[in-house]
C-alpha positions as CSV (number, residue, x, y, z in Angstrom):
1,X,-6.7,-16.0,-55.8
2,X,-8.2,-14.2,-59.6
3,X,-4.6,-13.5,-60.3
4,X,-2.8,-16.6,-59.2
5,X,-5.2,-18.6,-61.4
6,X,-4.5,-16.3,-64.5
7,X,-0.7,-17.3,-63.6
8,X,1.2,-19.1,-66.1
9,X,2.1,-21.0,-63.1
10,X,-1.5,-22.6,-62.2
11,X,-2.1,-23.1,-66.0
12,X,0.5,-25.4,-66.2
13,X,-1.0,-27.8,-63.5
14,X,-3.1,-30.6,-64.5
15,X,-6.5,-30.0,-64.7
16,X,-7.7,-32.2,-62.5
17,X,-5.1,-31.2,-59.4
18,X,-6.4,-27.5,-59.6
19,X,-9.5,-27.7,-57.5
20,X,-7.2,-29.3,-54.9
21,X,-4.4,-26.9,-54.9
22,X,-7.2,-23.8,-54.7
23,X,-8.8,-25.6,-51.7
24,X,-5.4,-26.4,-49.7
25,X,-4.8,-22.5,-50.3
26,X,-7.7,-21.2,-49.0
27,X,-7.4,-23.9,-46.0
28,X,-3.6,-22.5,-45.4
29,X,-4.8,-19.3,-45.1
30,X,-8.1,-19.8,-42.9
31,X,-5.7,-21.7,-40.7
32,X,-2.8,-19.1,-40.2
33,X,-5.7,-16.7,-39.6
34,X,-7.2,-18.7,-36.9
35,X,-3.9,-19.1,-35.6
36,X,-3.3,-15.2,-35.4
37,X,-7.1,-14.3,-34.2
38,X,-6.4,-17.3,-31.0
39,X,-3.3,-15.6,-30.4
40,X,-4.7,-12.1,-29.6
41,X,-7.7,-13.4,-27.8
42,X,-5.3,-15.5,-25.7
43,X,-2.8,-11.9,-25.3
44,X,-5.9,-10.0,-24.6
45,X,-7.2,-12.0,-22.2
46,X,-3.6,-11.9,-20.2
47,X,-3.4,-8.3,-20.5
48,X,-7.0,-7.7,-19.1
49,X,-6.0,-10.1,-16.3
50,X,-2.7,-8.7,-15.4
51,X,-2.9,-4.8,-16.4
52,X,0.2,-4.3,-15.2
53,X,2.1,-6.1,-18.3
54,X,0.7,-3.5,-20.7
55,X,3.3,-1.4,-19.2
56,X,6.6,-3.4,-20.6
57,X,4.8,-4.4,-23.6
58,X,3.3,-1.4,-24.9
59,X,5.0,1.5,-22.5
60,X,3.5,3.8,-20.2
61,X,0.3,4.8,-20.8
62,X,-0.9,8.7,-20.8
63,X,-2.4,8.1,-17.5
64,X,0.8,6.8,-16.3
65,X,2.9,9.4,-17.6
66,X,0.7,12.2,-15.5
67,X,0.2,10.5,-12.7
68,X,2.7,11.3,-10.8
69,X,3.8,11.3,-7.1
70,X,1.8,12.4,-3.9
71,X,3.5,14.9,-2.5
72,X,1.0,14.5,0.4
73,X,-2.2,12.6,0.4
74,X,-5.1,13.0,3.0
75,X,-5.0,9.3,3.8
76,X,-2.4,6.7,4.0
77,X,-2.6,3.2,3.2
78,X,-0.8,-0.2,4.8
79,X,-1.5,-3.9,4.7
80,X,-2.9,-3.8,0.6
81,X,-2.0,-7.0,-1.4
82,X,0.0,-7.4,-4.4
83,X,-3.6,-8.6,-5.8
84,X,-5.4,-5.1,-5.2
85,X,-2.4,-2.7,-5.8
86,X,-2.1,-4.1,-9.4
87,X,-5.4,-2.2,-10.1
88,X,-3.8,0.4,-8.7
89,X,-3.8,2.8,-12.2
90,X,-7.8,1.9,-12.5
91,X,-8.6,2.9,-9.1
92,X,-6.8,6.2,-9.8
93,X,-8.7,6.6,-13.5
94,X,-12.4,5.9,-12.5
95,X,-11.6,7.8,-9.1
96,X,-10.5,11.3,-10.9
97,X,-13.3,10.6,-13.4
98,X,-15.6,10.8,-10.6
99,X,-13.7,13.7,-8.7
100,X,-12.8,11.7,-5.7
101,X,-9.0,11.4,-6.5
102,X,-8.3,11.7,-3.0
103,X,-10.1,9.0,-1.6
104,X,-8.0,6.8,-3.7
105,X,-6.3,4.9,-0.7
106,X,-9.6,4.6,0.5
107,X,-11.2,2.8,-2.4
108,X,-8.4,0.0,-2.5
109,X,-8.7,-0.6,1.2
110,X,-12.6,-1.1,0.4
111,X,-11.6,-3.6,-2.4
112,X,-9.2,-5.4,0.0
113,X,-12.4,-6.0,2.1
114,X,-14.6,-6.8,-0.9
115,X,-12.6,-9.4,-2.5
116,X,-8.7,-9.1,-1.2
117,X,-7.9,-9.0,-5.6
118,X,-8.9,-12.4,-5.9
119,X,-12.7,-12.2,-7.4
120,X,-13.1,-11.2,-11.3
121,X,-15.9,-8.7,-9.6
122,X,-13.1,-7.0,-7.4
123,X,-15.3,-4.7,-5.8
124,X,-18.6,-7.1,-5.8
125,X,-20.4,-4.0,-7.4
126,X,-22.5,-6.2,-9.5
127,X,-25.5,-5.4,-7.2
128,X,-25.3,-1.5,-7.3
129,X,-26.3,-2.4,-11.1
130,X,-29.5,-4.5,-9.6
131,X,-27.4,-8.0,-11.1
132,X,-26.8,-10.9,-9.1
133,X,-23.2,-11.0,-6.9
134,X,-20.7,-11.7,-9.2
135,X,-22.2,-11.2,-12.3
136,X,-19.6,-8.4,-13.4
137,X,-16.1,-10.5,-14.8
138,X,-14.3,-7.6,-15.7
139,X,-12.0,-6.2,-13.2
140,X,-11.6,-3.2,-15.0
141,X,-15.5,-3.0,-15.1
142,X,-16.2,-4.4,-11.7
143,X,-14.0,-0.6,-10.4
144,X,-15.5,1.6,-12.5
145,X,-18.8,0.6,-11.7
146,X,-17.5,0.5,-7.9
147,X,-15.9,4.0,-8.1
148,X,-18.9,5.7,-9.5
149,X,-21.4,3.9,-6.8
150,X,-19.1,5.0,-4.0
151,X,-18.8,8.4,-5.3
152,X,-22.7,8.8,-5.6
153,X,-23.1,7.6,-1.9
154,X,-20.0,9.5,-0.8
155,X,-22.1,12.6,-2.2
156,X,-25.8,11.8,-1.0
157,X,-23.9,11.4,2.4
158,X,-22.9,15.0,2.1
159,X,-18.6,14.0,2.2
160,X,-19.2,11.9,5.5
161,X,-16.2,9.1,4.8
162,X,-18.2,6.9,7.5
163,X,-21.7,7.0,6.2
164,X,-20.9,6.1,2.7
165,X,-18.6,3.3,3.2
166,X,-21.6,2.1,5.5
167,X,-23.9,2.8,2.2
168,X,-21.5,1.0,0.4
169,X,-22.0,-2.2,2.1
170,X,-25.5,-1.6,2.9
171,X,-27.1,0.5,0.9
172,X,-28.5,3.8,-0.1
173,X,-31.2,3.1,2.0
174,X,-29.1,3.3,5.1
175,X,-28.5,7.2,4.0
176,X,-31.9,7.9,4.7
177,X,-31.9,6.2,7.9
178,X,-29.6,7.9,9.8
179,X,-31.1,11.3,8.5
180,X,-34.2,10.0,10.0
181,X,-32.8,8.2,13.1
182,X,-29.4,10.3,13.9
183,X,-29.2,13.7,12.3
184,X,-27.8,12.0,9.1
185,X,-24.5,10.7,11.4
186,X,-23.0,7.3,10.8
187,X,-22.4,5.8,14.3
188,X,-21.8,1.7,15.1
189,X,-25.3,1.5,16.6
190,X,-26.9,3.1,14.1
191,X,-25.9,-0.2,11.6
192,X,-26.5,-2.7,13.9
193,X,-30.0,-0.8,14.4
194,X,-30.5,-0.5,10.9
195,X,-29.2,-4.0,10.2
196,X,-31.7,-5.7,12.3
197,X,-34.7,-4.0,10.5
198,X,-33.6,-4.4,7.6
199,X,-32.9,-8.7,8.1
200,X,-36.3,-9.4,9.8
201,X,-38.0,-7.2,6.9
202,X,-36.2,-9.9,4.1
203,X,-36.3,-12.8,6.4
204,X,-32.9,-13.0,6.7
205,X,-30.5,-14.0,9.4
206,X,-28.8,-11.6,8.7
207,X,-27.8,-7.7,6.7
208,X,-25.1,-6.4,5.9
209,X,-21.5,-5.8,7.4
210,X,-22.2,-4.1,10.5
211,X,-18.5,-3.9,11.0
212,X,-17.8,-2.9,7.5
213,X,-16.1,0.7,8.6
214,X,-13.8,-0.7,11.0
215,X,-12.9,-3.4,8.5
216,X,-12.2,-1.0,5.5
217,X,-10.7,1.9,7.9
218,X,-8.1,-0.7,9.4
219,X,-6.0,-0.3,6.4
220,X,-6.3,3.6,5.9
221,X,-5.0,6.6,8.4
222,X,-5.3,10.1,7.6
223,X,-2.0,11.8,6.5
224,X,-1.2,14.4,9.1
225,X,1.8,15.7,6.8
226,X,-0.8,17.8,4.8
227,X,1.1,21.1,4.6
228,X,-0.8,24.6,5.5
229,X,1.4,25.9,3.1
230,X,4.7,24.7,1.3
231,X,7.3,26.7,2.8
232,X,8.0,28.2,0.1
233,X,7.5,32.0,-1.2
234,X,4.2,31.5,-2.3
235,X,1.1,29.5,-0.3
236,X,-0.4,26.2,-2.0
237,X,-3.3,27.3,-4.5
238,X,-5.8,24.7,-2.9
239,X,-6.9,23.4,0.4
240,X,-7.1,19.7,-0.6
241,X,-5.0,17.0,-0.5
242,X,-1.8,17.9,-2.7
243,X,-1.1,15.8,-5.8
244,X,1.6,17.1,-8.5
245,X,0.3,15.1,-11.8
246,X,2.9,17.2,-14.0
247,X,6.1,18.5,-13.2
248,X,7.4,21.6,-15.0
249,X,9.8,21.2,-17.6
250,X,10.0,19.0,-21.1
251,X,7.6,16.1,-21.3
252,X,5.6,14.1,-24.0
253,X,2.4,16.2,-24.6
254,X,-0.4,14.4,-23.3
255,X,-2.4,15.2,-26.3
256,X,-0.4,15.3,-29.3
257,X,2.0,13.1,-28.1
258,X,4.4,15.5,-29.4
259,X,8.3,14.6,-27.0
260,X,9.7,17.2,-25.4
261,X,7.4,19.6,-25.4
262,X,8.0,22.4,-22.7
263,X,5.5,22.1,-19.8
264,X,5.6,25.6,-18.6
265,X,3.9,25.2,-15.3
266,X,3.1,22.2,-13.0
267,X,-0.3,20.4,-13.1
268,X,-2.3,19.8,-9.7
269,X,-4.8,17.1,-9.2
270,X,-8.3,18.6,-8.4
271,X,-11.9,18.2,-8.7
272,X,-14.7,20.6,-9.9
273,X,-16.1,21.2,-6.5
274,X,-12.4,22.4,-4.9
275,X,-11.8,26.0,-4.9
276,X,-8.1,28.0,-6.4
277,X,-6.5,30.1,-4.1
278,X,-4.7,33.0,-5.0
279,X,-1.0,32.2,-3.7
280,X,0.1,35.8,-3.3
281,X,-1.5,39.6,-2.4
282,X,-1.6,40.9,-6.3
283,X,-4.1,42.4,-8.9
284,X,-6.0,40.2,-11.6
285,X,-4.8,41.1,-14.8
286,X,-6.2,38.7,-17.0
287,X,-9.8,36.8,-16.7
288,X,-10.0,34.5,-19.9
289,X,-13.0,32.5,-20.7
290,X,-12.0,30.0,-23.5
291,X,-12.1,27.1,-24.6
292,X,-8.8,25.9,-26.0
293,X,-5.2,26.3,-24.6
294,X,-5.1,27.1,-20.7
295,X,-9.1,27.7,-21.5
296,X,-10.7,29.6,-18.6
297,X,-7.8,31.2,-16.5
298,X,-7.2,33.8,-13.7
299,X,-3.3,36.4,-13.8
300,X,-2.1,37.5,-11.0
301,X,0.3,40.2,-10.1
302,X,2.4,40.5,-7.5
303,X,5.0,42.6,-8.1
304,X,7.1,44.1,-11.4
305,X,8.2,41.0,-12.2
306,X,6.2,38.4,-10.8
307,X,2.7,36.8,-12.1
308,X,1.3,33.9,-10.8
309,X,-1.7,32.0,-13.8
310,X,-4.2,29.3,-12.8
311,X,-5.5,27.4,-15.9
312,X,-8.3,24.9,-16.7
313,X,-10.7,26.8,-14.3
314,X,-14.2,25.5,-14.8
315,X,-15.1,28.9,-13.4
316,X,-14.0,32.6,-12.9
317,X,-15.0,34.3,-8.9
318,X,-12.5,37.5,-9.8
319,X,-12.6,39.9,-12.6
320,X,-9.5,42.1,-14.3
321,X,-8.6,45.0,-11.6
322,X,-9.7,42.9,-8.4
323,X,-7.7,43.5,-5.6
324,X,-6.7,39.4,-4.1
325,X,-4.8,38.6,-1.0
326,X,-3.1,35.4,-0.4
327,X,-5.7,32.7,0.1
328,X,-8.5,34.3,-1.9
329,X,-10.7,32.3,-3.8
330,X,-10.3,33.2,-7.5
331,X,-12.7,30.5,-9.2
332,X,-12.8,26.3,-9.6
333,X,-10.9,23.6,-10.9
334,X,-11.9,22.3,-13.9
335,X,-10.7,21.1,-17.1
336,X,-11.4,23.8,-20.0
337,X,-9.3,24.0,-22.8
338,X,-6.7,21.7,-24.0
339,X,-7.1,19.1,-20.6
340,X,-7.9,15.8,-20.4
341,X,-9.2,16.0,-17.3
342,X,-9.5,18.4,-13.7
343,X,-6.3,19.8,-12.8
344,X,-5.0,22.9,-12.1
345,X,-2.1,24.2,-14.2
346,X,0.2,26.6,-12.2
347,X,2.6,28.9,-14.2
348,X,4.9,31.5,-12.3
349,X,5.9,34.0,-14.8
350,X,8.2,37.4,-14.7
351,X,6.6,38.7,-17.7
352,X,3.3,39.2,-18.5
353,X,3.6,36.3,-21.5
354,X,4.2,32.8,-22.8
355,X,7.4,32.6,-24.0
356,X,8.9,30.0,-21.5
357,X,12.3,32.1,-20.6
358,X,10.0,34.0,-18.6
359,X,8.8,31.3,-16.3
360,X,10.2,29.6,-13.7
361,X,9.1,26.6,-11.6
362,X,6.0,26.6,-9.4
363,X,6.7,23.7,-7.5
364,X,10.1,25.2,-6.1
365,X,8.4,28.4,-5.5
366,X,5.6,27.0,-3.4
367,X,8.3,25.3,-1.4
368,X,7.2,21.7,-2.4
């Protein structure tokens, strides 16, 4: 505005038009900028509501792009509306950040007894945050809130599926019940039990879901498919529920960005508490603690020419020289080095190395 009224342009308006030029200016612009800052509250909005369009507007996200497919899952899911599964890649987020990837399925069959997708509060965890029902608007916010109570219960109930989903609906509380009442078991009797108390201690008619198992555990089986090993030359380097979240080969770094960067080993889903198997009889030749690149990892050697490496370990159970047979724990998952989050990187090499000529693919090795 200084330098358009130092123009030659503005000096030759008429004095008394120049006040009203400066103000229509200043108007135009407030205007456009209105104009743009409605527009991205408006797209915002739409995005938030329907996460699934970020994915043609912007492209796949990092958490996308590692995803990946199940080869075999510990549950299986059926009967899950369009309106829960498009949450589908925040169920998977807060669930890994809370190391309980694999009750995944099981978290959207909670949310399709919650709210069926069509509440702003999708899984009505405003009152695990002591607010009133509904309070939480935010999908988004409304699952990581959800995940990370479900995860706590899932814990204090020791990994009993039954008893937290109970706790879920009922409360903490209902933990220390049936450690009082039932040798910490969840059984049907047990809720109604516990239900009752619990209604004529508030006055109410009633408390709680006493059906809420059956009703979440109508839309979830467990996968029997989950292999004792893969078939292939080597056995699978963890116990759990089998999720390939990188495949080996060039990819866009996860990091850097950087495209076609050589992946030289394929990436497991995992969670601290899982234990790595050694895949083969062999020797530890290398026990690295660090902190960037493949951070904390286990070698082992099976043979001349064959090495099998486990990256990202939060922590080391063999040292250099150990004698391993197949199965042997060597440490657990983590996420040390250059990670952005649990996983376990696989690498089968021939030499004792990094080049990537020396490597071949785990997954077809394991048989997967």
């Amino acid at each position: 505005m200084k330098k358009f009224r130092k123009s030659r342009l503005y000096k030759m308006i008429p004095i008394q038009y120049r006040l009203f030029i400066s103000l229509f200016i200043v108007f135009f612009f407030f205007i456009i900028g209105l104009v743009i800052l409605l527009f991205l509250l408006l797209m915002g909005s739409y995005l938030e509501d329907n996460p699934w369009i970020e994915k043609y507007l912007i492209g796949e996200t990092e958490e996308e792009q590692t995803k990946g497919e199940p080869v075999s899952g510990a549950y299986i899911v059926s009967g899950i509306s369009p309106e829960v599964t498009r949450y589908e890649e925040y169920f998977r987020k807060y669930a890994k950040e809370n190391g309980i990837e694999e009750h995944t399925e099981v978290i959207m069959a909670m949310t399709m007894q919650e709210s069926g997708g069509r509440l702003a509060d999708v899984m009505q965890s405003s009152e695990s945050l002591g607010l009133p029902v509904n309070t939480l608007t935010d999908p988004e916010k409304s699952i990581e809130q959800g995940v990370k109570y479900f995860a706590q219960t899932l814990d204090e109930a020791g990994g009993d599926l039954e008893l937290a989903l109970q706790a879920y609906n009922m409360g903490s509380g209902f933990i220390d019940y049936a450690k009082k009442h039932n040798n910490g078991k969840y059984s049907k009797e047990l809720a109604i039990q516990f239900s009752n108390e619990m209604a004529s201690k508030m006055g109410w008619s009633r408390y709680g879901d006493i059906n809420y198992v059956d009703n979440v555990m109508r839309y979830v089986e467990e996968d029997e498919s989950v292999p004792v090993d893969g078939g292939g030359e080597w056995a699978l380097p963890l116990k759990t529920e089998i999720r390939i979240t990188s495949e080996f080969g060039p990819r866009v770094h996860p990091i850097t960005g950087e495209e076609g960067k050589m992946h030289g080993g394929t990436d497991f889903a995992c969670t601290p508490e899982d234990n790595i198997y050694s895949v083969k009889d062999g020797e530890v030749v290398e026990a690295i603690h660090s902190n960037v690149g493949y951070g904390n990892y286990i070698t082992v050697q099976h043979g001349k020419n064959e090495f099998s490496r486990y990256g990202h370990m939060t922590s080391l159970g063999v040292s250099v020289g150990d004698k391993v047979s197949q199965g042997d724990s060597l440490g657990k998952c983590g996420s040390t080095g250059g990670s952005t989050g649990p996983h376990l990187h696989l690498e089968h090499m021939t030499e004792l190395g990094q080049p990537h000529e020396d490597k071949k693919d785990p997954r077809k090795t394991l048989g997967l």
